[in-house]
N, CA, C and O atoms as CSV, one atom per row, in Angstrom:
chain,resi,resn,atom,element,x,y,z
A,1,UNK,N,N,18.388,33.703,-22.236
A,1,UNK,CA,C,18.747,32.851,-21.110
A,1,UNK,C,C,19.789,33.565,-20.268
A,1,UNK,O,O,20.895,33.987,-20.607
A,2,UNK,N,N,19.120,33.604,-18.979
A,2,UNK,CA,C,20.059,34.391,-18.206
A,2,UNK,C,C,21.726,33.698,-18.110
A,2,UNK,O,O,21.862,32.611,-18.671
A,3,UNK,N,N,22.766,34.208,-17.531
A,3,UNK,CA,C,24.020,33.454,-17.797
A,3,UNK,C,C,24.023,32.754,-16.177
A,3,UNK,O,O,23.470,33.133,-15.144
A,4,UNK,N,N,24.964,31.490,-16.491
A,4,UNK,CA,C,24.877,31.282,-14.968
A,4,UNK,C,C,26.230,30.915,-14.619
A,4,UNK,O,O,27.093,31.083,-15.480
A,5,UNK,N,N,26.552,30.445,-13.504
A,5,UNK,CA,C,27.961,30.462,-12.670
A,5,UNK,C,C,28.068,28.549,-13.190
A,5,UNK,O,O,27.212,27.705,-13.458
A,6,UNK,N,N,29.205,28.542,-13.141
A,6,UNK,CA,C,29.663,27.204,-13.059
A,6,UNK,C,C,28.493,25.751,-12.132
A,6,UNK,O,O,27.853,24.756,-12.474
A,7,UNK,N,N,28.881,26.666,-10.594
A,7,UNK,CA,C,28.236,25.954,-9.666
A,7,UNK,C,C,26.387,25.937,-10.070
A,7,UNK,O,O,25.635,25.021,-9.737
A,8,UNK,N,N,26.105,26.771,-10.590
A,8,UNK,CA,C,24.547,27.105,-10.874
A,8,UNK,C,C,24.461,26.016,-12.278
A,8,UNK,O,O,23.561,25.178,-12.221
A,9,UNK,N,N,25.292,26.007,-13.428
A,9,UNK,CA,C,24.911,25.000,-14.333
A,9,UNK,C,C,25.036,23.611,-13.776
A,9,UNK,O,O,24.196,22.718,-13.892
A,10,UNK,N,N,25.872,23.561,-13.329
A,10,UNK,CA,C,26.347,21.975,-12.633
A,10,UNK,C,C,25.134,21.123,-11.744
A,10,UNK,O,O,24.823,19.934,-11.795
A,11,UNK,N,N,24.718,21.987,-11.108
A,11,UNK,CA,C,23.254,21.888,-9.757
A,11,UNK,C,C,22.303,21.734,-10.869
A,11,UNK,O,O,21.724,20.654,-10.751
A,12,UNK,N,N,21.810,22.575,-12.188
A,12,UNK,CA,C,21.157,22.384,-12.904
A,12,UNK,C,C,21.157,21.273,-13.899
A,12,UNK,O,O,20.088,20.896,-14.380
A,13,UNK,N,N,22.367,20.688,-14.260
A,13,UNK,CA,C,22.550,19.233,-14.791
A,13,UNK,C,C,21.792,18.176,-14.073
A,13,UNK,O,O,20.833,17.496,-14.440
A,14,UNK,N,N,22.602,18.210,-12.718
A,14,UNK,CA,C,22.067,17.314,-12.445
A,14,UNK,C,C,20.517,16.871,-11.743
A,14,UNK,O,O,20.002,15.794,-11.441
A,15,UNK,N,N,20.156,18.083,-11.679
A,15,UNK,CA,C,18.417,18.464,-11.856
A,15,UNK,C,C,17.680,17.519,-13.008
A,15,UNK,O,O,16.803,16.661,-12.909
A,16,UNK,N,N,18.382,18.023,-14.093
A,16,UNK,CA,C,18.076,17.299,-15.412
A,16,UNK,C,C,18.589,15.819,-15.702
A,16,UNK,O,O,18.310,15.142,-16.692
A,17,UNK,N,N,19.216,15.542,-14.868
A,17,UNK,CA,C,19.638,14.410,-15.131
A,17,UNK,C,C,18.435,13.566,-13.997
A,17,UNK,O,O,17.673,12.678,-14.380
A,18,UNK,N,N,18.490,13.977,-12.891
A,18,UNK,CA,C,17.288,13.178,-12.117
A,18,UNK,C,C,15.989,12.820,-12.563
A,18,UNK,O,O,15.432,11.723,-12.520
A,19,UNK,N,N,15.509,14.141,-13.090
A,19,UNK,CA,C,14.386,13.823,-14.273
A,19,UNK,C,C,14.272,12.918,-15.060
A,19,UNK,O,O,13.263,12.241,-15.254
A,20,UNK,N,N,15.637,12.807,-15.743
A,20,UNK,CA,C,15.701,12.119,-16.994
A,20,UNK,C,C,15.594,10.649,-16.303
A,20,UNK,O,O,14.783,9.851,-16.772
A,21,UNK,N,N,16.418,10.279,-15.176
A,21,UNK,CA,C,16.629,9.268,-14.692
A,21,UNK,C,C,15.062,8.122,-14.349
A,21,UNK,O,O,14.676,6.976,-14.577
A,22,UNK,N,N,14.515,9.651,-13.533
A,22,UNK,CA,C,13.010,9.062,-12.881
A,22,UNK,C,C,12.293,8.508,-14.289
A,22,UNK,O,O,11.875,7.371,-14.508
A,23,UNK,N,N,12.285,9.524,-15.060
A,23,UNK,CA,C,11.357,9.391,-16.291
A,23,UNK,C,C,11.451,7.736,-17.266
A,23,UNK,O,O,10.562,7.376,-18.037
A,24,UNK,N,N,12.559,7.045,-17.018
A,24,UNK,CA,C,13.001,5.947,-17.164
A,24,UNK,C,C,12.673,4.949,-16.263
A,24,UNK,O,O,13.157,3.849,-16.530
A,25,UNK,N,N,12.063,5.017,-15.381
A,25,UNK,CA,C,12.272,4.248,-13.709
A,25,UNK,C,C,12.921,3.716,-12.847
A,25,UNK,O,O,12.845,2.632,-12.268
A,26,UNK,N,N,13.654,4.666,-12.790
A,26,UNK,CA,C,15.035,4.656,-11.741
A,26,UNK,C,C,14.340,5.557,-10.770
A,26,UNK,O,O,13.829,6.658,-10.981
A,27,UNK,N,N,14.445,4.700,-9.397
A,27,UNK,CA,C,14.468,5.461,-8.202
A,27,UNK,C,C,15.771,6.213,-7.633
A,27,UNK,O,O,16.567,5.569,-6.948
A,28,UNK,N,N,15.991,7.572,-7.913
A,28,UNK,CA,C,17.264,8.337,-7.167
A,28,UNK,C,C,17.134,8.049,-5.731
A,28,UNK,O,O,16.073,8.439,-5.245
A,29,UNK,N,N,18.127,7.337,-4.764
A,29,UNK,CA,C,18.145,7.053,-3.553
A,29,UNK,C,C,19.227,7.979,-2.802
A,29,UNK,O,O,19.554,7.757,-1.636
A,30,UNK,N,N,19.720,8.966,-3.514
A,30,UNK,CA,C,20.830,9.748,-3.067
A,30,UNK,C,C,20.972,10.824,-4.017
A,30,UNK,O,O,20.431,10.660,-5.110
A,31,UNK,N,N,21.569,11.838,-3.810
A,31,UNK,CA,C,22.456,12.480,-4.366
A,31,UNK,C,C,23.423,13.148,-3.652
A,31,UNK,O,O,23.408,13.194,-2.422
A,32,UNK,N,N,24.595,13.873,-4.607
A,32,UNK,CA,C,25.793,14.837,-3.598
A,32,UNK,C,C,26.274,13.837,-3.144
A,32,UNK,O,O,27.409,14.314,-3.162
A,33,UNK,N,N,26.423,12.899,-2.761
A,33,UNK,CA,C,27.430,12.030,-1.929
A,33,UNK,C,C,28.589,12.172,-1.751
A,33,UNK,O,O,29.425,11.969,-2.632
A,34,UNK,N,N,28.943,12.667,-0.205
A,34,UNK,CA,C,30.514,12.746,-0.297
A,34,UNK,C,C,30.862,11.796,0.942
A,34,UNK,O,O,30.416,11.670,2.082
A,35,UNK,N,N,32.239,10.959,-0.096
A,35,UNK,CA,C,32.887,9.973,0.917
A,35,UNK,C,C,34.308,10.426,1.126
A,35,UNK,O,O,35.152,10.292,0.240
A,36,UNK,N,N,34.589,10.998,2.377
A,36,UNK,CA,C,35.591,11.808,2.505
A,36,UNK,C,C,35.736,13.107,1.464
A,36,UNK,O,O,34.945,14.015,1.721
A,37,UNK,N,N,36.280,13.246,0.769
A,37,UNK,CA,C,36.511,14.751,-0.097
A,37,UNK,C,C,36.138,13.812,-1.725
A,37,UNK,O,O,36.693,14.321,-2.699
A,38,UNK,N,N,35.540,12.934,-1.932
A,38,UNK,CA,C,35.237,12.465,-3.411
A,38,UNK,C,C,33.917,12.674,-3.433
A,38,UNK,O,O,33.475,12.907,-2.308
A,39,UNK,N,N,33.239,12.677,-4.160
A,39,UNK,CA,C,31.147,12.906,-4.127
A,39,UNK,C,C,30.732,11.777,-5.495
A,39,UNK,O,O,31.352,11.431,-6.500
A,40,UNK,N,N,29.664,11.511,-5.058
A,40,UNK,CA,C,29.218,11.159,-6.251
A,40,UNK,C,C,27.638,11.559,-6.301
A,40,UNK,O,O,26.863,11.370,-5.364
A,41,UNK,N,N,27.264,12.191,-7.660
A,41,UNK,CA,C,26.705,12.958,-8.309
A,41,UNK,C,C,25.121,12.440,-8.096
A,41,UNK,O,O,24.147,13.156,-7.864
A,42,UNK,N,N,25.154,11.164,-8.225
A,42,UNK,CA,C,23.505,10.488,-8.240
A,42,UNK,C,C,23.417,8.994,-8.022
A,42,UNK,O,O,24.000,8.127,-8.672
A,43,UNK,N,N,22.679,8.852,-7.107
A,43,UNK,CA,C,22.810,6.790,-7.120
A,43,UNK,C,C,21.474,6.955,-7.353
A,43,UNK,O,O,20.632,7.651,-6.785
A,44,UNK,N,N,21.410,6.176,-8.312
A,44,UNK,CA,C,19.974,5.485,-8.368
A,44,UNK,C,C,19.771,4.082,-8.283
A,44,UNK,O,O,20.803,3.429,-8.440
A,45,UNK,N,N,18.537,3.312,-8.039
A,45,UNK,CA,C,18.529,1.911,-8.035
A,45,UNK,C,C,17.515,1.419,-9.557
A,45,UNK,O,O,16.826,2.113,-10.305
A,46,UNK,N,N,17.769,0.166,-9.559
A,46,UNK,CA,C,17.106,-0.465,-10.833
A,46,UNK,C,C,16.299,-1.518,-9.982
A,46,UNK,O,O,15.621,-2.335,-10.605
A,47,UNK,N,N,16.316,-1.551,-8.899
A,47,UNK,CA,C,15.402,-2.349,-7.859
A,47,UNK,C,C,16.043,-3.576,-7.615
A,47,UNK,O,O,15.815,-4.193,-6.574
A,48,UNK,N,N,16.757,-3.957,-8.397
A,48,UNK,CA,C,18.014,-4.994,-8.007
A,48,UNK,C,C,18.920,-4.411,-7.558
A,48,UNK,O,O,19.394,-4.992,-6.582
A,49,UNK,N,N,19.647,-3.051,-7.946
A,49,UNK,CA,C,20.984,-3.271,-7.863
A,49,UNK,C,C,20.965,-1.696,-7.841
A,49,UNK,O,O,19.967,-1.026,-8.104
A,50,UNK,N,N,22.445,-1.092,-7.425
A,50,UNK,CA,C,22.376,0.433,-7.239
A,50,UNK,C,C,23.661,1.063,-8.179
A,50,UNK,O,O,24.662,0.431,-8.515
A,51,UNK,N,N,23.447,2.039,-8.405
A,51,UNK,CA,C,24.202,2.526,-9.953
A,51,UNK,C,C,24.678,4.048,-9.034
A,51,UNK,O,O,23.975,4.804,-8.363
A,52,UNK,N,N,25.599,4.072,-9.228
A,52,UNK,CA,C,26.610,5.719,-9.232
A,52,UNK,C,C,26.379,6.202,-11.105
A,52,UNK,O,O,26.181,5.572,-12.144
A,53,UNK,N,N,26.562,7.767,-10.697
A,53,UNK,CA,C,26.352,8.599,-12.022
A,53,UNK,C,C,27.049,9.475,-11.775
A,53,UNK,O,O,27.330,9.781,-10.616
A,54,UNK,N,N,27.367,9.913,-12.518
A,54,UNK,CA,C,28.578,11.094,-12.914
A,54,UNK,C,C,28.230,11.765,-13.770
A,54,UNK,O,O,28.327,11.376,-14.934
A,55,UNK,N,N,27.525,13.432,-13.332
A,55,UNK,CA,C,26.767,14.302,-14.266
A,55,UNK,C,C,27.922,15.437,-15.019
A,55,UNK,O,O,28.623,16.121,-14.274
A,56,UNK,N,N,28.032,15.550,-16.326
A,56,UNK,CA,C,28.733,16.368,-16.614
A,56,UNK,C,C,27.671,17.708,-17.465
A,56,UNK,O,O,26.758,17.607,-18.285
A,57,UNK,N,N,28.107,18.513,-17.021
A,57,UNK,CA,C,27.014,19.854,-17.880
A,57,UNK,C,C,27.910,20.731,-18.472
A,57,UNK,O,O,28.974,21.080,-17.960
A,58,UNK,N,N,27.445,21.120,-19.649
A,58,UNK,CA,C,27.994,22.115,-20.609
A,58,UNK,C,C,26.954,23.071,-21.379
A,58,UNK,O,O,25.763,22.780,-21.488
A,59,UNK,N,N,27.605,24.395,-21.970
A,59,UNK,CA,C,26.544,25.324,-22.160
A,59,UNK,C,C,27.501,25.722,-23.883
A,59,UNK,O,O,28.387,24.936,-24.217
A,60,UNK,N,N,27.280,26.569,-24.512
A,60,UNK,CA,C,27.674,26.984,-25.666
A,60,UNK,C,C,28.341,25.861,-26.307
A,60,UNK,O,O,29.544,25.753,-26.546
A,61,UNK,N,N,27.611,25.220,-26.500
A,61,UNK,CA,C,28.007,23.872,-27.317
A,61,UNK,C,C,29.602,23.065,-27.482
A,61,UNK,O,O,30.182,22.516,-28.419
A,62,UNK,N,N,29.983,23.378,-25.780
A,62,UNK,CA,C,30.851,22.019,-25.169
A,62,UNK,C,C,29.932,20.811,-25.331
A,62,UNK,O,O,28.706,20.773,-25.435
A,63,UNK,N,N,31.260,19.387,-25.325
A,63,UNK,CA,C,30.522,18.381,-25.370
A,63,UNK,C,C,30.884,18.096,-23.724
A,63,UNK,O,O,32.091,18.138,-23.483
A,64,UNK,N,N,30.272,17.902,-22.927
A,64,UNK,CA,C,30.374,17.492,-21.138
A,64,UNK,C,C,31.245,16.898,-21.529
A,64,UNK,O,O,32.354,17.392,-21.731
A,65,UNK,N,N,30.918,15.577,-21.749
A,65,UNK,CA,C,32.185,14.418,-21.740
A,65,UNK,C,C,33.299,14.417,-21.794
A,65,UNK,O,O,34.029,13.485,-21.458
A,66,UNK,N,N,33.816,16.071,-22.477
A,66,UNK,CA,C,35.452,15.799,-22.528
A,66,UNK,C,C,35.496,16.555,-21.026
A,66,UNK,O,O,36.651,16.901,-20.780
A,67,UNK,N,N,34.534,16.913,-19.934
A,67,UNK,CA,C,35.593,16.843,-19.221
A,67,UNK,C,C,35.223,15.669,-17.916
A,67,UNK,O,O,35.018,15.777,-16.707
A,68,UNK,N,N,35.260,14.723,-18.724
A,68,UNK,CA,C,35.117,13.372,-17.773
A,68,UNK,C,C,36.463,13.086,-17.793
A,68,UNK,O,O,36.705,12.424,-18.802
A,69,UNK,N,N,37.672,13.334,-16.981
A,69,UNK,CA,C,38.551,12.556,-17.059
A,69,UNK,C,C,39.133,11.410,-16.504
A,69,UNK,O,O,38.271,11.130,-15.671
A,70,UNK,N,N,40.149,10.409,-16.369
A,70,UNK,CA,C,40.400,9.552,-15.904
A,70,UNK,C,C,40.353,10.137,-14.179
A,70,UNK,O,O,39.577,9.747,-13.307
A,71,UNK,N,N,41.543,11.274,-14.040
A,71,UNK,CA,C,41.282,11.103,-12.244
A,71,UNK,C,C,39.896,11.738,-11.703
A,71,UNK,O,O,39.535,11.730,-10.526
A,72,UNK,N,N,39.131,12.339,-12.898
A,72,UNK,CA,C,37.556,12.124,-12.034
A,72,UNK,C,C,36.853,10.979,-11.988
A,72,UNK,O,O,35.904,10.761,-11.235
A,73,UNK,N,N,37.401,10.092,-12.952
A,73,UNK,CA,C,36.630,9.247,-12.405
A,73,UNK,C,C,37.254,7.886,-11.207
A,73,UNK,O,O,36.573,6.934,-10.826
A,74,UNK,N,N,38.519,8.140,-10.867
A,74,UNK,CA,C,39.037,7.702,-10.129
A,74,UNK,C,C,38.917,8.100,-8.900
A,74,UNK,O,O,39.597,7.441,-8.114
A,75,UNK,N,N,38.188,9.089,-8.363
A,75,UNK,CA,C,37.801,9.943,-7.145
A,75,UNK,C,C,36.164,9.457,-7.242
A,75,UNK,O,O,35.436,9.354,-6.254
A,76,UNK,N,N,35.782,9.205,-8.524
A,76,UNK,CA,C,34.305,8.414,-8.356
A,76,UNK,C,C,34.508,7.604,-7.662
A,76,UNK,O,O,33.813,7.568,-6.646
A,77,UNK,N,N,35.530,6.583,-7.857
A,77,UNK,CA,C,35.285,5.206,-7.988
A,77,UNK,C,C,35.753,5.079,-6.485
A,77,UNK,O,O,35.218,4.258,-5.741
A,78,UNK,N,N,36.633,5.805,-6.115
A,78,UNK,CA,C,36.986,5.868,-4.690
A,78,UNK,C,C,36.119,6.111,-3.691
A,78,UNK,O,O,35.975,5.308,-2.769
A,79,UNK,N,N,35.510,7.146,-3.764
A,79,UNK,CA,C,33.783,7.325,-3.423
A,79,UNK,C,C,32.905,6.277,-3.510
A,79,UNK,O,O,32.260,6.026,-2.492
A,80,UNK,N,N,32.711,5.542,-4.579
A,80,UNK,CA,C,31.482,4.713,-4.788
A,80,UNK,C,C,32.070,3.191,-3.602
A,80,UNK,O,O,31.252,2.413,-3.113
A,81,UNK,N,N,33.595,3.085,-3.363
A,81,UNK,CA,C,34.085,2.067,-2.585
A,81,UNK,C,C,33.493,2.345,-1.478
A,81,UNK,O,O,32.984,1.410,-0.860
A,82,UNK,N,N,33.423,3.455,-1.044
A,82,UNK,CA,C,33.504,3.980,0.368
A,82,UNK,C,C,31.905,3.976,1.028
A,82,UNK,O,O,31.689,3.846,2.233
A,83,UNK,N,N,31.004,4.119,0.147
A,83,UNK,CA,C,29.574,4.304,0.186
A,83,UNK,C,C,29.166,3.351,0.574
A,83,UNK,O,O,29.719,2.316,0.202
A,84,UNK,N,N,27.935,3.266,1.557
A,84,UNK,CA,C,27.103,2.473,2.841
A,84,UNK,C,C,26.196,1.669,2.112
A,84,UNK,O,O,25.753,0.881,2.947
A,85,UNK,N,N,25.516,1.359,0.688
A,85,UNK,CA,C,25.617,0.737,-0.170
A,85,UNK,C,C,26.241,-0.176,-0.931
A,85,UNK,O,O,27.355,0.216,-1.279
A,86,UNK,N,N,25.904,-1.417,-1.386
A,86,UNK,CA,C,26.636,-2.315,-2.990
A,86,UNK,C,C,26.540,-1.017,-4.258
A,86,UNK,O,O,25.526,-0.422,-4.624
A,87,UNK,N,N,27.225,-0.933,-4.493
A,87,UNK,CA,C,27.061,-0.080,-5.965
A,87,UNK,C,C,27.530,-0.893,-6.650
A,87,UNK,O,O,28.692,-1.232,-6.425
A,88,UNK,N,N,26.734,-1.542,-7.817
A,88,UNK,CA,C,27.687,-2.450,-8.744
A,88,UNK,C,C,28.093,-1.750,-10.140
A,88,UNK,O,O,28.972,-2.328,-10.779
A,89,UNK,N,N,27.512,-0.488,-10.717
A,89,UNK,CA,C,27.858,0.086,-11.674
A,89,UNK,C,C,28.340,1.569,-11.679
A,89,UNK,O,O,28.270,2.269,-10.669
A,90,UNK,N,N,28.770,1.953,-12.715
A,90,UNK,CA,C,29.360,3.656,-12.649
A,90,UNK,C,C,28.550,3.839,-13.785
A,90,UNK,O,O,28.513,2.801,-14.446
A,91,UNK,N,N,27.534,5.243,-14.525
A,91,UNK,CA,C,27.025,5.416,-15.374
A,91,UNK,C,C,27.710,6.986,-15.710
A,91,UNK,O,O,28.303,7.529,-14.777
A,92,UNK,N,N,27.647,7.515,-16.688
A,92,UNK,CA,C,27.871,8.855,-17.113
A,92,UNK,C,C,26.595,9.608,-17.968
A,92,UNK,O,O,26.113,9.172,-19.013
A,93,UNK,N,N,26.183,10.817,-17.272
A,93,UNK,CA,C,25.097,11.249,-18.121
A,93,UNK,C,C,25.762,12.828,-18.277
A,93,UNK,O,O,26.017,13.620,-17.370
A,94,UNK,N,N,25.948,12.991,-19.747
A,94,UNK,CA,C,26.092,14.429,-19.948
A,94,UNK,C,C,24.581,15.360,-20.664
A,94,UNK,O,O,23.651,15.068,-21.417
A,95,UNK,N,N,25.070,16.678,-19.848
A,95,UNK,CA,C,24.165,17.254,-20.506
A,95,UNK,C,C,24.222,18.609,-21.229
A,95,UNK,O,O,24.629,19.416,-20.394
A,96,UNK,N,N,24.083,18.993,-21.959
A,96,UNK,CA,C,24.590,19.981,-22.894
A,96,UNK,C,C,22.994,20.868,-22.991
A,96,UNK,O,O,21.967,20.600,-23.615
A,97,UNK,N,N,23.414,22.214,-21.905
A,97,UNK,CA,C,22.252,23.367,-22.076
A,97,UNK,C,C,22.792,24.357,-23.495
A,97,UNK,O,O,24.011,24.387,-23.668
A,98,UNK,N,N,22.083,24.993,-24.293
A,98,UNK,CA,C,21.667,26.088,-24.874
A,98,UNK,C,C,20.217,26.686,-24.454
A,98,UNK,O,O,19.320,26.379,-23.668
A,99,UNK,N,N,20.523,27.892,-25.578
A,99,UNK,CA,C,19.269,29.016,-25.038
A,99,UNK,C,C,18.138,28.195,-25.495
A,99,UNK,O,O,17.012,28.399,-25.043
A,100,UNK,N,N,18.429,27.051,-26.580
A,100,UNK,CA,C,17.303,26.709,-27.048
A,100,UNK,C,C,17.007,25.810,-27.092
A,100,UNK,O,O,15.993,25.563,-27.744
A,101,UNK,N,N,17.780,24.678,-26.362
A,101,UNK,CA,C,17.673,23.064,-26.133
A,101,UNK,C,C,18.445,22.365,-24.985
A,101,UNK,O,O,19.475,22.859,-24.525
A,102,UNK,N,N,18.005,21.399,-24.613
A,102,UNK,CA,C,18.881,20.555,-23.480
A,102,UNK,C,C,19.156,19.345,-24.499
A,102,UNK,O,O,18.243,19.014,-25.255
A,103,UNK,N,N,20.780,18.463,-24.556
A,103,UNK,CA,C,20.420,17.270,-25.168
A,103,UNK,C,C,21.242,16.291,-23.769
A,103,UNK,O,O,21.770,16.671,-22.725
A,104,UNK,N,N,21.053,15.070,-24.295
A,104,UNK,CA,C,20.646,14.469,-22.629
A,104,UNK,C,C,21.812,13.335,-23.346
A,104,UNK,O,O,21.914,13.439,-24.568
A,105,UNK,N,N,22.372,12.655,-22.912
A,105,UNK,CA,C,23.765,11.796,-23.094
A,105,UNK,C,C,23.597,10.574,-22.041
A,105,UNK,O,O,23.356,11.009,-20.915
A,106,UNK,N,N,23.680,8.723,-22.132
A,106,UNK,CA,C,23.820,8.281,-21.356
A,106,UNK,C,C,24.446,7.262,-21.385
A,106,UNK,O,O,24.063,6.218,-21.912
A,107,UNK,N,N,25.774,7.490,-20.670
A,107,UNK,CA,C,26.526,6.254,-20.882
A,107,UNK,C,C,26.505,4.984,-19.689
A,107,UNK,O,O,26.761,5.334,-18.537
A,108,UNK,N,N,26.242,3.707,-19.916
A,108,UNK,CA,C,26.057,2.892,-18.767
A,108,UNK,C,C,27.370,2.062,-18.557
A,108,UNK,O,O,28.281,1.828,-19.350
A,109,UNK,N,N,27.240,1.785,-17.589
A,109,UNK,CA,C,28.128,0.464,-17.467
A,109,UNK,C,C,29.746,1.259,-17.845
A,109,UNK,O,O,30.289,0.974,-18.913
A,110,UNK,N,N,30.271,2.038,-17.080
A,110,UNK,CA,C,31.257,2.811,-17.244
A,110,UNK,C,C,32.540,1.619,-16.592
A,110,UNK,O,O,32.825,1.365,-15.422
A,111,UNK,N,N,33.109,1.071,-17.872
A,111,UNK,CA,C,34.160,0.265,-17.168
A,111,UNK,C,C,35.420,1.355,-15.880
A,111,UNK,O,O,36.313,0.780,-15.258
C-alpha cells in the first residue's frame, strides 16, 4: 500500500465513510461544508431529518476516535448552527485503514 499524506487519508475516509453511509440508506446531501472557517465532514438525511458526521481516519493501527476532541467538536457544532439546513443530530464515523483491512466505526447521536 502506497503511503499517503495526511490530507490524502482524510479525503479517503471520508470516501469510505459515504459508502458506508449510502450502503445503509442515507442520502449524503452535502459534504466539506464550511460555515465560516468550521466544516463539517458529511450531512446526510434519514428522509425525516438531517444528520452532521464527523469522519475521523487512521492508518497503522491508531484508533480515529482519540483524535475526536472536545474543541473539534465544538467547531462542529458551531458549523452545524450556522448551516442552511435543520440538522438535528451530530454522528461520528471512524475509520481505521491498513494494508489489509478498513474497519468502519459508528457513533450516533453524538451528545
Amino acid at each position: 500500500m502506497k503511503t499517503r499524506t495526511h490530507c490524502e487519508l482524510g479525503t479517503l475516509g471520508e470516501t469510505i465513510a459515504v459508502r458506508f453511509l449510502e450502503s445503509r440508506g442515507m442520502e449524503v446531501v452535502d459534504r466539506n461544508v464550511y460555515v465560516n472557517r468550521d466544516e463539517i465532514d458529511i450531512i446526510y438525511s434519514t428522509g425525516r431529518r438531517f444528520v452532521a458526521v464527523e469522519v475521523k481516519t487512521s492508518s497503522a493501527g491508531a484508533n480515529p476516535f482519540d483524535a475526536l476532541s472536545e474543541e473539534k467538536l465544538r467547531r462542529v457544532v458551531r458549523a452545524v448552527r450556522g448551516y442552511r439546513l435543520p440538522i438535528t443530530a451530530l454522528d461520528a464515523i471512524s475509520v481505521a485503514v491498513t494494508t489489509s483491512s478498513v474497519e468502519i466505526r459508528w457513533l450516533r447521536g453524538i451528545p
